[in-house]
C-alpha positions in Angstrom: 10.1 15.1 -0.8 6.3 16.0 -1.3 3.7 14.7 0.7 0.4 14.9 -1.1 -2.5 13.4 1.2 -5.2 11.2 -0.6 -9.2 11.5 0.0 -8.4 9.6 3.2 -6.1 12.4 4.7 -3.9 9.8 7.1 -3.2 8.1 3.3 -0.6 10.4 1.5 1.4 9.9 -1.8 4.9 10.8 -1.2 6.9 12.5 -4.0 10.7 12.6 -4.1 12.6 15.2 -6.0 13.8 13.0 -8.8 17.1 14.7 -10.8 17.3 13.3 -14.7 18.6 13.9 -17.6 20.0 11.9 -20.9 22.1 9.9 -18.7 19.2 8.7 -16.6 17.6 10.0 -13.1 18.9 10.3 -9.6 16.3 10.4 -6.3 17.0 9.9 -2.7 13.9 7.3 -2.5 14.3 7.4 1.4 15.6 10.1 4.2 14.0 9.6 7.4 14.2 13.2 8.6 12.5 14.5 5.2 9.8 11.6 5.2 8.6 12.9 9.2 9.0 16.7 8.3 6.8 16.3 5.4 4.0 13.6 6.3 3.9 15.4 9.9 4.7 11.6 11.4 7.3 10.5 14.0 7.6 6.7 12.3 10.1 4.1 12.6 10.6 2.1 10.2 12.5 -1.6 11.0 11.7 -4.0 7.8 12.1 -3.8 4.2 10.6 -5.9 1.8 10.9 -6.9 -1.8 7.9 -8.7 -3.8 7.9 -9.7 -7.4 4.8 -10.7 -9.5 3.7 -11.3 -12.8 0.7 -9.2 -14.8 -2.9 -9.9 -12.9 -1.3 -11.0 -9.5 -3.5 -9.2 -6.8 -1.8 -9.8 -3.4 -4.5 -8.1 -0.6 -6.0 -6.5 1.3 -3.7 -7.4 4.2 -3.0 -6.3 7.5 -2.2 -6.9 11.4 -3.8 -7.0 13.9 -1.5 -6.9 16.8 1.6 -5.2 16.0 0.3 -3.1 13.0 2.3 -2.0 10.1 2.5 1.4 8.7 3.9 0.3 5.0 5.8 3.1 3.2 5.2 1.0 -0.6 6.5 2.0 -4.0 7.3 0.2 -7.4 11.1 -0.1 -9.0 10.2 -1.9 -11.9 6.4 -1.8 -13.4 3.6 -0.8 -12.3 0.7 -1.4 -9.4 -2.5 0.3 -8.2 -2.3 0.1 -4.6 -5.4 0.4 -2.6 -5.5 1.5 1.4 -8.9 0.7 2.7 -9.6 2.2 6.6 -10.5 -0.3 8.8 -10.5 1.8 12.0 -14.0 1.8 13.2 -13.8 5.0 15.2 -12.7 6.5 12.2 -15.0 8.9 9.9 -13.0 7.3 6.5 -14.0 3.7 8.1 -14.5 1.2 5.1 -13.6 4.2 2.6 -11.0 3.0 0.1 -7.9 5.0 -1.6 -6.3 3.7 -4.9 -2.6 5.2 -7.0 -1.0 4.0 -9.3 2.7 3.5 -8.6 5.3 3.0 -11.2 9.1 2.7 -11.9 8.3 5.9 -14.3 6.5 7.9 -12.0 8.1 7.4 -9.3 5.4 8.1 -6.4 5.0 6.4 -3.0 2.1 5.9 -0.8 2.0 6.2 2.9 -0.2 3.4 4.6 -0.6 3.9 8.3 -1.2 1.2 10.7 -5.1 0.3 10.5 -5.5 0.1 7.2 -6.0 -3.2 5.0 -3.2 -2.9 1.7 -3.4 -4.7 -1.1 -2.5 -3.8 -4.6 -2.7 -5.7 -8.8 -0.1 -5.6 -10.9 -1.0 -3.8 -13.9 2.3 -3.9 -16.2 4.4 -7.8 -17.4 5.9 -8.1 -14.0 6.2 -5.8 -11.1 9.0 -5.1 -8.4 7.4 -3.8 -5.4 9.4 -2.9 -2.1 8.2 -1.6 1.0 9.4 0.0 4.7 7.4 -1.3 7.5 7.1 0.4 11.0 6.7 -3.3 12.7 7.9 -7.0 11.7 5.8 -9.1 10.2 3.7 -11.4 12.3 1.9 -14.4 10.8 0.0 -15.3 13.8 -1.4 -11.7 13.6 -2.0 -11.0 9.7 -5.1 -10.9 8.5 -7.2 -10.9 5.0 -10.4 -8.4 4.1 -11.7 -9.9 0.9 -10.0 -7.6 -2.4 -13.7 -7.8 -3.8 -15.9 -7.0 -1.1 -19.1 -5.1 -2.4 -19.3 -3.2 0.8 -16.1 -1.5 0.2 -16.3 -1.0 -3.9 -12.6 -0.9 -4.4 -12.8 -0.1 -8.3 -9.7 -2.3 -9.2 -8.7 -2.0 -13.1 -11.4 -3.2 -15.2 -8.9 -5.1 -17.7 -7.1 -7.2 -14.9 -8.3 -11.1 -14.1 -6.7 -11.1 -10.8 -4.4 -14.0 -9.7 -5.3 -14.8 -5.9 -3.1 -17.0 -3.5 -5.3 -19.6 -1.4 -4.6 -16.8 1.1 -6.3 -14.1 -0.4 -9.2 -16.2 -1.9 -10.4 -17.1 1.4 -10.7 -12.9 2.5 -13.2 -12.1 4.4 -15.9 -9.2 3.9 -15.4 -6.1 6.0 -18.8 -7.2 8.4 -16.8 -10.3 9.4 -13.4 -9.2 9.9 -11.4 -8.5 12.7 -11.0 -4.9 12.8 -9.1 -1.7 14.7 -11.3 0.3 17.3 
């Protein structure tokens, strides 16, 4: 496993060792041990999740509030760009945005750290999307930055009409939202 970090250093794409050949591939897509030694973490992860969606669906920018999720994400059929934005205001990356694409062919995961908004479009037909979380899900405590806010400049694909839930169209901008300290 290869942990590359992004322009937002916390932010990594995470690389297995993927074994192939005519028959098809092989890849450990998750080994606890490996993931800490090479992202330099000590996370826990206790949920995994499972998300389909159809060409255009943007689902995003979520996150928690209280009881933050770190989100290990990845792609088993399709294709997304997934965008971490740092809402951390004591950070120096604070309102800086990171985008990958993630695909069943590529094979590439990104590593989202508690305080940071997620959200991602699905690029190819229909998408598969699962991801590890390092806290349960809490409705109470989720919360919605707006995908389009001018003040963060996420550069989503230009050829994508994106499909919002009610959810997501009612996103605040980054100035109104709750944030981390």
């Amino acid at each position: 496993m290869k942990a590359t970090p992004t322009a937002i250093p916390d932010v990594m794409v995470i690389e297995p060792k993927v074994f192939g050949d005519a028959r098809g591939f092989f890849f450990e897509s998750f080994n606890q041990n490996a993931f800490n030694d090479a992202t330099g973490t000590n996370e826990n992860f206790v949920q995994d999740n499972h998300s389909r969606s159809a060409k255009g669906v943007l689902r995003g920018l979520h996150y928690q509030l209280q009881q933050p999720q770190g989100k290990l994400v990845r792609v088993v059929r399709g294709a997304v760009f997934d965008v971490a934005v740092d809402i951390r205001k004591s950070s120096p990356t604070f309102g800086q945005w990171v985008g990958v694409e993630l695909s069943e062919d590529n094979h590439k995961q990104l590593w989202v750290p508690a305080g940071f908004a997620h959200g991602f479009v699905v690029l190819s037909e229909t998408a598969d999307f699962l991801y590890k979380t390092t806290d349960y899900y809490a409705p109470a405590h989720e919360r919605c930055i707006a995908w389009d806010d001018p003040a963060i400049g996420i550069e989503w694909p230009a050829d994508i009409a994106p499909q919002l839930s009610a959810k997501d169209q009612a996103g605040l901008s980054l100035s109104q939202a709750e944030v981390f300290a």
